[in-house]
MITORVEX-975325 format. One record per residue (C-alpha): x, y, z; residue number from 1; chain. Coordinates in nm, 3 decimals. Layout:
BEGIN
GUVO       px       py       pz  seq  mol
GUVO        X        Y        Z  NUM    A
...
END
This chain:
BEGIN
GUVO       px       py       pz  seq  mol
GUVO   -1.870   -0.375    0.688    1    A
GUVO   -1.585   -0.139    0.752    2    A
GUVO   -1.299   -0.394    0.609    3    A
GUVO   -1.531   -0.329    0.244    4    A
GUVO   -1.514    0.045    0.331    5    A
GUVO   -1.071    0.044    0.360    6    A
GUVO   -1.091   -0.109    0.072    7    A
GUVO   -1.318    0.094   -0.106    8    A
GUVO   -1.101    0.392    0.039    9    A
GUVO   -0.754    0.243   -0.042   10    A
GUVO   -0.876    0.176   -0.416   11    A
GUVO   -1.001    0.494   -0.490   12    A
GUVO   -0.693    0.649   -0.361   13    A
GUVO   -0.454    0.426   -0.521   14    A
GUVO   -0.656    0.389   -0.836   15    A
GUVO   -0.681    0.801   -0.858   16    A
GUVO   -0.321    0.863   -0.826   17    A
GUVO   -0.216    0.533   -1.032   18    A
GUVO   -0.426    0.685   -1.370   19    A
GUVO   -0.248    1.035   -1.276   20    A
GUVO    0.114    0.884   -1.279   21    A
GUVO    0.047    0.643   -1.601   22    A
GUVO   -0.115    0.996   -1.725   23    A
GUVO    0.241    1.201   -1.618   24    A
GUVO    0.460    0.916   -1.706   25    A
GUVO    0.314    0.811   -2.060   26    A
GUVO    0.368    1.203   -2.133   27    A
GUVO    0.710    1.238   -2.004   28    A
GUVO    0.793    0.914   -2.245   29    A
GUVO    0.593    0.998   -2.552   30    A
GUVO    0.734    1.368   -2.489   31    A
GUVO    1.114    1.243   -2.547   32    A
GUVO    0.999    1.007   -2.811   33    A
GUVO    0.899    1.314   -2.990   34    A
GUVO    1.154    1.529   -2.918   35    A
GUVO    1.418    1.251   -3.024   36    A
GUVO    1.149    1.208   -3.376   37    A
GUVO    1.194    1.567   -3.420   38    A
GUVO    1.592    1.612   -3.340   39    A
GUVO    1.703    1.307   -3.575   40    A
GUVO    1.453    1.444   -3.853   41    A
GUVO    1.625    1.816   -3.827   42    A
GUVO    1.995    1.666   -3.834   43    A
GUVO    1.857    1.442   -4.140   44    A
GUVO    1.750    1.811   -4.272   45    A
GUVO    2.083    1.932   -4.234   46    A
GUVO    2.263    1.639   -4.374   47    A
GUVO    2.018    1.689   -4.694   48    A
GUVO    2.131    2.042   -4.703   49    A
GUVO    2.469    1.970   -4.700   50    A
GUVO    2.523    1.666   -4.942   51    A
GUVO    2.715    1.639   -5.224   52    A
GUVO    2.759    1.273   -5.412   53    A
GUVO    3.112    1.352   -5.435   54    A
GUVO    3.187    1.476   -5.068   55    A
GUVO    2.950    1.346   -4.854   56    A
GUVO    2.915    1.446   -4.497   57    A
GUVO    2.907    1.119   -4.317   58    A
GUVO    3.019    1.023   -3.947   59    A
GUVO    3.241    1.377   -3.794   60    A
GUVO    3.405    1.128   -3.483   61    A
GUVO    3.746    1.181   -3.643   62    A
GUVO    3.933    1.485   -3.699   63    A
GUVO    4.022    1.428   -4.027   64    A
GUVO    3.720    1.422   -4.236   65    A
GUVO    3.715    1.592   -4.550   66    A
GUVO    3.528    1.939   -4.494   67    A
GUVO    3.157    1.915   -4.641   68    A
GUVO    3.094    2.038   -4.968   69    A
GUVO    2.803    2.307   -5.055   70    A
GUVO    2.814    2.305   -5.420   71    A
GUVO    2.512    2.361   -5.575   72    A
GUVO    2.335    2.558   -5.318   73    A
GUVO    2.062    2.797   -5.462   74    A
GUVO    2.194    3.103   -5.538   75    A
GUVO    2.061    3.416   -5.327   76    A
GUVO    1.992    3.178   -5.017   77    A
GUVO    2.304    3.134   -4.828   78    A
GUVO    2.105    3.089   -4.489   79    A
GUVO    1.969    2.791   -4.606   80    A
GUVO    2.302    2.650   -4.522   81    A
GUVO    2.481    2.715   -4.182   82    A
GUVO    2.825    2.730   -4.077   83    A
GUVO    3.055    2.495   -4.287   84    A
GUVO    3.221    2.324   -3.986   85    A
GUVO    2.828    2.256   -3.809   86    A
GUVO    2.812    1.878   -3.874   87    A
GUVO    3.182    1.868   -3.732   88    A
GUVO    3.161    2.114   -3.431   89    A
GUVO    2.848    2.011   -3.274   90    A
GUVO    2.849    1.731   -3.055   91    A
GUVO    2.510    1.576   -3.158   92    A
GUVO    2.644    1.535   -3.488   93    A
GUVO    2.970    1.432   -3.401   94    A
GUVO    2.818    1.137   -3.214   95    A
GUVO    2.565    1.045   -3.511   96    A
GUVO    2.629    0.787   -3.783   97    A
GUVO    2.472    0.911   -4.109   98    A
GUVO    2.376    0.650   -4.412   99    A
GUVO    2.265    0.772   -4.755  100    A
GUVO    2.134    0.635   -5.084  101    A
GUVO    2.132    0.825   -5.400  102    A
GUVO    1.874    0.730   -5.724  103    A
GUVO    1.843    0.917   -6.016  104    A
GUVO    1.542    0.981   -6.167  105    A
GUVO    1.541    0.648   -6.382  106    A
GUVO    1.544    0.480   -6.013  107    A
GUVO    1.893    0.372   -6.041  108    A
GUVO    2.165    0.326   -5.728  109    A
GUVO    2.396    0.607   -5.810  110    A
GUVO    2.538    0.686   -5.450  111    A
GUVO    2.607    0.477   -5.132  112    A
GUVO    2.735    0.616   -4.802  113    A
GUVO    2.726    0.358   -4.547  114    A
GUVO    2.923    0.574   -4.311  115    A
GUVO    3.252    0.552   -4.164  116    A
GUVO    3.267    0.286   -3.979  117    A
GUVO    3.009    0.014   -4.230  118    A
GUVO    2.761   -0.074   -3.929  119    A
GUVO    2.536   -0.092   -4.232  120    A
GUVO    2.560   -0.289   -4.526  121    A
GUVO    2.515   -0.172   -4.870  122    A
GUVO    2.300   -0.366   -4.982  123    A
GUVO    2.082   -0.363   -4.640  124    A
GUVO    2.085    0.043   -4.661  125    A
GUVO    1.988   -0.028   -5.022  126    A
GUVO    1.685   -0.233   -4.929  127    A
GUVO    1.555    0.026   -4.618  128    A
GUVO    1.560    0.282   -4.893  129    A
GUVO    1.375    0.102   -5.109  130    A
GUVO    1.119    0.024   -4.892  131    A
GUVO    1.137    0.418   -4.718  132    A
GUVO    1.039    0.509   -5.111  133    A
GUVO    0.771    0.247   -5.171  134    A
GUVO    0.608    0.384   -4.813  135    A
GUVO    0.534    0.691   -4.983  136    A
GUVO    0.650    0.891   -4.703  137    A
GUVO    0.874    1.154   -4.693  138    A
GUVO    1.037    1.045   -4.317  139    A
GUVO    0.951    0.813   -4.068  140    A
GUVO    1.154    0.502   -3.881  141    A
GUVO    1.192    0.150   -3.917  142    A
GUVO    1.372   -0.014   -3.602  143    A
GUVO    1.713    0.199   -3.543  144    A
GUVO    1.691    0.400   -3.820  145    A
GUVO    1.515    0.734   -3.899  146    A
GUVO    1.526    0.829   -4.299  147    A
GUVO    1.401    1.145   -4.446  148    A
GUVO    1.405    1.162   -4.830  149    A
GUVO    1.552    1.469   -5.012  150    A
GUVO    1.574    1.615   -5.397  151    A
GUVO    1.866    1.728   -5.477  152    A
GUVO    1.957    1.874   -5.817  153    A
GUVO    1.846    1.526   -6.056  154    A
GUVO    1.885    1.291   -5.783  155    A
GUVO    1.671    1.193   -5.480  156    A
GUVO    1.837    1.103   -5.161  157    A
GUVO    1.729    0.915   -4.873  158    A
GUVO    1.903    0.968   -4.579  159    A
GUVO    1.881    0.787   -4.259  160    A
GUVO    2.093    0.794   -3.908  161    A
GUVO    2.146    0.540   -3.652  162    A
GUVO    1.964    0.646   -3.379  163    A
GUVO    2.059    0.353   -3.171  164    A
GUVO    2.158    0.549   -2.865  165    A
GUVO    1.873    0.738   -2.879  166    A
GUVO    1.661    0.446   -2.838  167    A
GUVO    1.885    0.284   -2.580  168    A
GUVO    1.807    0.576   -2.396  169    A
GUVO    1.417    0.641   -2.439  170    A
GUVO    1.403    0.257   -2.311  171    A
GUVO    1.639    0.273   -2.037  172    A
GUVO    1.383    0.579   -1.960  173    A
GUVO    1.101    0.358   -2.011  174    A
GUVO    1.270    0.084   -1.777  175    A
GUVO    1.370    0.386   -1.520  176    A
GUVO    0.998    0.490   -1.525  177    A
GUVO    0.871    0.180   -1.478  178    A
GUVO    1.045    0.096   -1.151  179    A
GUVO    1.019    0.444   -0.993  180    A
GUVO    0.664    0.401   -1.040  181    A
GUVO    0.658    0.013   -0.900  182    A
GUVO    0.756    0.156   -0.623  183    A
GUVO    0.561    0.455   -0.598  184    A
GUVO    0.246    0.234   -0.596  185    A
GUVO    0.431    0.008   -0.337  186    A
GUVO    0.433    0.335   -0.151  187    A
GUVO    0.072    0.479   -0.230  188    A
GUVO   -0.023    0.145   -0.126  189    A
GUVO    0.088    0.122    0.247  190    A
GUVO    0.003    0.519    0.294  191    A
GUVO   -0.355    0.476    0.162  192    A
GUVO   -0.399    0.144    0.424  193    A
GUVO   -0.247    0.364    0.715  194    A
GUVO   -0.497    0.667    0.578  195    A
GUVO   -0.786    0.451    0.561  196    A
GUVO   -0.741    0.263    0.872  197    A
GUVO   -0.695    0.632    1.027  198    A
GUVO   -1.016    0.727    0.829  199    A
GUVO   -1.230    0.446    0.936  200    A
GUVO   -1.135    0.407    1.313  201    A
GUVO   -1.330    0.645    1.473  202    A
GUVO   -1.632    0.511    1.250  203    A
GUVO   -1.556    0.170    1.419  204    A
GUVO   -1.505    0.290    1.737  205    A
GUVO   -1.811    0.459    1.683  206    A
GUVO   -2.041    0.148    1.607  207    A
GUVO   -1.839   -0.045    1.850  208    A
GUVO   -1.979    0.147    2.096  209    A
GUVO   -2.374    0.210    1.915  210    A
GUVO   -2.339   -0.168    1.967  211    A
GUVO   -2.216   -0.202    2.295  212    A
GUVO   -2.483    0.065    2.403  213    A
GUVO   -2.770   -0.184    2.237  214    A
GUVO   -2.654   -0.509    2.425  215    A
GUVO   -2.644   -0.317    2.738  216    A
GUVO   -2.934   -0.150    2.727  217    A
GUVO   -3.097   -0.433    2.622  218    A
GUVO   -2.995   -0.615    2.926  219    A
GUVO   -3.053   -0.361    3.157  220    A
GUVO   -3.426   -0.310    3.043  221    A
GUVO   -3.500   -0.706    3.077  222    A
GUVO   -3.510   -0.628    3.488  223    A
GUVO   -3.760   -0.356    3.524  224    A
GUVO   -3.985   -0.514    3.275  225    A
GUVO   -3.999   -0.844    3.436  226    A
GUVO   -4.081   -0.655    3.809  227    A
GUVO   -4.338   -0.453    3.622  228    A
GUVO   -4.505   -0.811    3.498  229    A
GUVO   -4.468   -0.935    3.837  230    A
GUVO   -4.635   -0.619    3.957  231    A
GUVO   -4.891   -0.611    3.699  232    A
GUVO   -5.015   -1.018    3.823  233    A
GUVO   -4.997   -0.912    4.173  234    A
GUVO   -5.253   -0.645    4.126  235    A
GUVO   -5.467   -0.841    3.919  236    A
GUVO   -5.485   -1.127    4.219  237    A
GUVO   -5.574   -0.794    4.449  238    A
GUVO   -5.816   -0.569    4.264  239    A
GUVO   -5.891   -0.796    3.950  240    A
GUVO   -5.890   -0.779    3.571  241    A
GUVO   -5.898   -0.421    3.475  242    A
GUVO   -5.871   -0.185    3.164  243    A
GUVO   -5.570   -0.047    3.325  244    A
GUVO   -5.367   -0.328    3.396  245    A
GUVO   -5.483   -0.463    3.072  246    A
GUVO   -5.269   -0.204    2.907  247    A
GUVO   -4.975   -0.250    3.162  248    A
GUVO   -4.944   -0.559    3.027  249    A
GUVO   -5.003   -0.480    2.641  250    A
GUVO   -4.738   -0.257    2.680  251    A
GUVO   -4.501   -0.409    2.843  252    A
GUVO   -4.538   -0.744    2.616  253    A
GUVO   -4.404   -0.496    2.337  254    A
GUVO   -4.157   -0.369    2.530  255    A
GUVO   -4.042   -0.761    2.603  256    A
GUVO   -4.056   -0.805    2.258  257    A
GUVO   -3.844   -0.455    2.144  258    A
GUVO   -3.587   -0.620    2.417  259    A
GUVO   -3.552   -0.948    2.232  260    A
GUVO   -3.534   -0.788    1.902  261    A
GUVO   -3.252   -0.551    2.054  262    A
GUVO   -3.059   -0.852    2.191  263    A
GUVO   -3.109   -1.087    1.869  264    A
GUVO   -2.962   -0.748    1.635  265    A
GUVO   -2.697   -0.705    1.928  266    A
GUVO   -2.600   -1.094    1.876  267    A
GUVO   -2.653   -1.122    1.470  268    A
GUVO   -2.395   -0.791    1.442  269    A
GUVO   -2.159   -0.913    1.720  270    A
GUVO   -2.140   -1.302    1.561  271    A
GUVO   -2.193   -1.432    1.880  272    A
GUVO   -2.300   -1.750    1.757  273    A
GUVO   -2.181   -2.119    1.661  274    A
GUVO   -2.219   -2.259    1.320  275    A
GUVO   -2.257   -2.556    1.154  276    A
GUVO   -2.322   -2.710    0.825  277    A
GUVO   -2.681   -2.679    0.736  278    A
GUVO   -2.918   -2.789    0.524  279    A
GUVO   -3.046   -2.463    0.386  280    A
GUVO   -3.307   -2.616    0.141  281    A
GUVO   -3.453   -2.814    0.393  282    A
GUVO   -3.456   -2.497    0.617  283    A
GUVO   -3.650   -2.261    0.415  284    A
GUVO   -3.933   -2.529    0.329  285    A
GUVO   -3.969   -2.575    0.691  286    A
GUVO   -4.029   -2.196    0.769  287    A
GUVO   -4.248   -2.206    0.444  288    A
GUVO   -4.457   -2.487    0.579  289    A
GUVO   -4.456   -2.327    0.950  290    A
GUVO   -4.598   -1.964    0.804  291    A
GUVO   -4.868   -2.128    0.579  292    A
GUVO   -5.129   -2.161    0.868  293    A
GUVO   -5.081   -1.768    0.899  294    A
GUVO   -5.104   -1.693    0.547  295    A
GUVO   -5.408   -1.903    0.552  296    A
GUVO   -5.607   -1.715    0.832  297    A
GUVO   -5.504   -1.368    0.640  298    A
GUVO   -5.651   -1.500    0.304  299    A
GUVO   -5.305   -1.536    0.160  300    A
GUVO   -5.064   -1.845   -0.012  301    A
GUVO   -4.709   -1.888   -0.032  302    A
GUVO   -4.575   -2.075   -0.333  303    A
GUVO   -4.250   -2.193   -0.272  304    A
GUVO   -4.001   -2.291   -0.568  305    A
GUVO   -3.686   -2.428   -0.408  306    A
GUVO   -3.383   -2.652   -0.514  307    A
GUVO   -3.290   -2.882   -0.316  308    A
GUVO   -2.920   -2.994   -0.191  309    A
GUVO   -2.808   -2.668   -0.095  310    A
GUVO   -2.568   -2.622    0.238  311    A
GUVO   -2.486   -2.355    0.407  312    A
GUVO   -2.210   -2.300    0.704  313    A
GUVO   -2.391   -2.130    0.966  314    A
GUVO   -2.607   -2.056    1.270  315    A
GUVO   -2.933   -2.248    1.246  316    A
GUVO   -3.159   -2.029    1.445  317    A
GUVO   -3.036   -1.706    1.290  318    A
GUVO   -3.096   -1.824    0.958  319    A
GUVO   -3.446   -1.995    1.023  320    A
GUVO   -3.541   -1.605    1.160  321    A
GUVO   -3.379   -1.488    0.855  322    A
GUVO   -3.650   -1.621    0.637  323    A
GUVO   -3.877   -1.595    0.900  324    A
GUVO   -3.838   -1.204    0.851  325    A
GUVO   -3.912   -1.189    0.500  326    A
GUVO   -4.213   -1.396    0.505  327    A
GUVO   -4.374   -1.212    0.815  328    A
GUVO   -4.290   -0.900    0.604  329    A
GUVO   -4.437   -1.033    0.298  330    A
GUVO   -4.747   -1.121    0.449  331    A
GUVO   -4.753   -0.812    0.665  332    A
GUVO   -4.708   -0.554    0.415  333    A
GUVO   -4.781   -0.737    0.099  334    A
GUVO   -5.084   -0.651   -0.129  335    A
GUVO   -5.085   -0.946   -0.340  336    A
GUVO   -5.313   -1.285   -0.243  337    A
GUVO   -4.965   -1.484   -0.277  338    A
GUVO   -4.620   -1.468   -0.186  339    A
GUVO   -4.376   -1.605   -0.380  340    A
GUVO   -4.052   -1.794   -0.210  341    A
GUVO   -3.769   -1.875   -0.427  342    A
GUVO   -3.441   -2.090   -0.316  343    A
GUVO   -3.159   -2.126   -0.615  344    A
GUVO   -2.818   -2.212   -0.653  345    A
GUVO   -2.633   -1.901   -0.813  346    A
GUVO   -2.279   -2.000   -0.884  347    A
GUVO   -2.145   -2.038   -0.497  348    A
GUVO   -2.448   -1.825   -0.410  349    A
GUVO   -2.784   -1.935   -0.254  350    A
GUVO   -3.012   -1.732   -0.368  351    A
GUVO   -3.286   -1.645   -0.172  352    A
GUVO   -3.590   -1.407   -0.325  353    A
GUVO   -3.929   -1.334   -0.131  354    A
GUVO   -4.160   -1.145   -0.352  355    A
GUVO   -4.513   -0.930   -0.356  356    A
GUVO   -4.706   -0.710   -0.462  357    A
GUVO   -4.678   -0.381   -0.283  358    A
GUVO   -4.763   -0.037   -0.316  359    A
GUVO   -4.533    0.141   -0.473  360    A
GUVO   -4.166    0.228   -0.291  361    A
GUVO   -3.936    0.527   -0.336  362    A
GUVO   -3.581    0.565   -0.418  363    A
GUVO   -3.579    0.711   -0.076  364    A
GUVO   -3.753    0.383    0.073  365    A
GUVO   -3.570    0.167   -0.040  366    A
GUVO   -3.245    0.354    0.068  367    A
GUVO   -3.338    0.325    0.437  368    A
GUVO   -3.601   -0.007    0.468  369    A
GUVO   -3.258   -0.207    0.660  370    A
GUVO   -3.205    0.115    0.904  371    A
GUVO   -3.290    0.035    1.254  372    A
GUVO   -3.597    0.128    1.406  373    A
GUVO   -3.687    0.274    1.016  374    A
GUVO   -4.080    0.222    0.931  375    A
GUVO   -4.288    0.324    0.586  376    A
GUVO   -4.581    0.563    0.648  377    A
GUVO   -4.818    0.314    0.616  378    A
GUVO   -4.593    0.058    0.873  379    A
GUVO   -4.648    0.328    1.110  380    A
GUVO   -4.992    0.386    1.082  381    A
GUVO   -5.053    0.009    1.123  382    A
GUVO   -5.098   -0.134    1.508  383    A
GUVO   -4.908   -0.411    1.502  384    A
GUVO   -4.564   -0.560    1.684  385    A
GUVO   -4.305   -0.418    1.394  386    A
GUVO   -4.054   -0.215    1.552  387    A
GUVO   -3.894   -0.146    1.231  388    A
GUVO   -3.569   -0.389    1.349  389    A
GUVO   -3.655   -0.698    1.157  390    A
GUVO   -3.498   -0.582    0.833  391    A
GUVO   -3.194   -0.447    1.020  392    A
GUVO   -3.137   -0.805    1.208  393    A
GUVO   -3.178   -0.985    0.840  394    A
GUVO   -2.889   -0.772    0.709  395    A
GUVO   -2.703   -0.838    1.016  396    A
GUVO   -2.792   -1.178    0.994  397    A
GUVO   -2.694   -1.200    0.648  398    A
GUVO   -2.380   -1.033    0.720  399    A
GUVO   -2.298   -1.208    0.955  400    A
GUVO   -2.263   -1.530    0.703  401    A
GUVO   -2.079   -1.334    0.458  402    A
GUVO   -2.335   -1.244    0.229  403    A
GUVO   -2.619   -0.957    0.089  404    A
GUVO   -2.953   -0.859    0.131  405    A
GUVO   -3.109   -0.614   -0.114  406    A
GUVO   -3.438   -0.458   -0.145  407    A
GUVO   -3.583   -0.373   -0.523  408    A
GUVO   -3.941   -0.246   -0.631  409    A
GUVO   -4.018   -0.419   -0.975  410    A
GUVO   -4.307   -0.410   -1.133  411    A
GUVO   -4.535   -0.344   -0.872  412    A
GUVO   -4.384   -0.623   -0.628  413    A
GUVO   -4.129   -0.572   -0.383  414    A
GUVO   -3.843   -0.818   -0.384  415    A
GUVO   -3.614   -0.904   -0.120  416    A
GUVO   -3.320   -1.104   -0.283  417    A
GUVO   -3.062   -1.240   -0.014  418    A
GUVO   -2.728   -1.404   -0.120  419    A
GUVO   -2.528   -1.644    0.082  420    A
GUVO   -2.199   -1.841    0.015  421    A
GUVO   -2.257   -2.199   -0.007  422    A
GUVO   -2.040   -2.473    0.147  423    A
GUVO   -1.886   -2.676   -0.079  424    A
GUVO   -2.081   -3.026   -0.075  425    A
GUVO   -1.826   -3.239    0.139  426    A
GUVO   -1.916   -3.429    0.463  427    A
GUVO   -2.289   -3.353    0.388  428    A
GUVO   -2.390   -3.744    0.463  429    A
GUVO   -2.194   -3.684    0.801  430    A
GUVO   -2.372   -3.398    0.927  431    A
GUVO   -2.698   -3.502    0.839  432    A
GUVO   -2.664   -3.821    1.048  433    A
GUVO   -2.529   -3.661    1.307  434    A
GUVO   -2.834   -3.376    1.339  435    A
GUVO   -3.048   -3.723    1.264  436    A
END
């Protein structure tokens, strides 16, 4: 029970701060894609700005490129073009390899710049255009390069830059991101166990002891109830059957019985038991069979629907009380004239459902029906030998073989569905002759 609730505790902590680091890391990356977007477009802006077919400004690594021309710059707007020396004083330029392909307005190749140092082909800077004009776009990126498409006097230019390093860099980013946060999960990991071992412990320690406290008690009480039925015969054999002693001994049968109950939850919880391969079909239609006499005298039938060849690893009498406890509940508490007893395979689940008709059962109900010692309004009312700890020992019980137990109120029934893992269908013959 508490090894689900570290886990429950460790995934919601790592899970939380995993989304908020993909959240902060996908923004830190998209945020320098962007920026790097919006940096190549301005320089592209600039290198519109500034170009002239017959001095174009290409790659500024060298110190003796020509100066860049700004003939034919509108008149009455000299801010639209900065400093003349920009492209080959800035650094960002300087280390930027500028392409450029000139049509005029029949759509004819008029100007190629494939920069300084030809990373780029003519022809290939020729066919990127091309396809940067067909996209109907006026910028945008295809692989390394960025392009942004101009006007300029009777020509259009599309001009692109390399923006290999940038992209080097937003991936060695990515790659950087990636394994800082690899290991910040590694991290998260091991601190959420230590937190949620931290968390749970006292809860442990707590039912450890709730547990301890049960056995012990349970124990202790066996003594003075066996010397108060030992008193209670003596003074029958003295003074004779009596009202009084009659309820001595009522009571203190249901106090015997409240012991056993105690001892069986204290035992169920603990797993103080041996298991073996059962026959779990085989089981439940025998507990069927043995409860059918008692449905009988309370004007009641159980109809049974259950598969056969289904094995289960476990402790024989817990499980035969198991079922036991549903059935005594059904006919106890049901409303119906019939129960209904269902055994299925379910994947590597047996499926166990005991169904009937019931008044109806609250949210609130339902919550609590597997508490210890927890009883309906009408339960309570009732004068019978429910303690309200046969519930509680099926979960433990159920628990205690790895599965569940759940309670649901359906359409006027309630329905107790129990799920165990089944054992694999190996050495089946073999146990069965041996139990034979």
């Amino acid at each position: 029970m508490f090894g689900k609730t570290k886990i429950k505790i460790v995934f919601t902590v790592v899970f939380s701060l995993l989304a908020l680091m993909v959240v902060t890391l996908t923004t830190i990356y998209l945020s320098n894609r962007i920026a790097l977007q919006n940096e190549n477009d301005e320089m592209l802006k600039t290198y519109l700005e500034l170009y002239d077919p017959e001095n174009q400004p290409g790659n500024f690594a060298g110190e003796d490129r020509p100066e860049p021309s700004f003939e034919g710059a509108p008149e009455g707007r000299p801010e639209a073009f900065p400093d003349k020396g920009r492209m080959k004083n800035e650094p960002r330029f300087r280390l930027s390899t500028f392409y450029s392909v000139a049509y005029s307005d029949a759509g004819e190749v008029v100007s190629v710049n494939n920069g300084n140092n030809a990373m780029q082909s003519e022809e290939s800077l020729i066919e990127f255009a091309s396809k940067a004009l067909k996209s109907g776009k006026e910028s945008g990126s295809s692989g390394n390069l960025y392009f942004r498409i101009g006007k300029r006097e009777n020509i259009t230019v599309v001009a692109m830059i390399d923006g290999t390093i940038g992209d080097a860099n937003s991936r060695l980013l990515l790659v950087q991101m990636l394994v800082i946060g690899a290991f910040s999960i590694i991290v998260l990991l091991i601190i959420s166990v230590m937190v949620a071992k931290r968390i749970v412990r006292p809860l442990e320690e707590n039912d450890k002891r709730q547990k301890r406290f049960v056995s012990d008690a349970g124990h202790e009480l066996k003594t003075p109830v066996a010397v108060i039925s030992a008193n209670s015969e003596l003074l029958k054999r003295q003074i004779g059957e009596n009202e009084w002693l009659s309820n001595i001994d009522y009571e203190n049968a249901r106090m015997t019985e409240l012991i056993r109950q105690l001892l069986v939850l204290s035992r169920a919880e603990n797993g103080e038991v041996q298991k073996e391969l059962i026959d779990f079909s085989k089981l439940v239609n025998r507990e069927a069979l043995s409860f059918e006499s008692l449905a009988f005298e309370k004007g009641k039938s159980i109809v049974s629907d259950t598969e056969n060849g289904i094995y289960i690893f476990g402790n024989r009498n817990q499980l035969s009380q198991l079922v036991s406890i549903l059935l005594d509940n059904a006919l106890s508490h049901g409303t119906d004239s019939a129960i209904d007893l269902s055994l299925r395979l379910e994947r590597h689940f047996a499926r166990l459902e005991v169904s009937n008709g019931a008044k109806a059962i609250s949210e609130y109900q339902l919550a609590h029906l597997f508490d210890r010692f927890y009883r309906t309004d009408d339960a309570r009312s009732e004068t019978n030998s429910h303690y309200g700890l046969g519930l509680s020992i099926a979960q433990a019980v159920t628990e205690a073989h790895g599965g569940q137990i759940r309670a649901e109120y359906k359409k006027g029934k309630a329905v107790f569905t129990v799920l165990i893992p089944v054992k694999k269908a190996e050495n089946h013959h073999t146990s069965e002759n041996q139990n034979n």
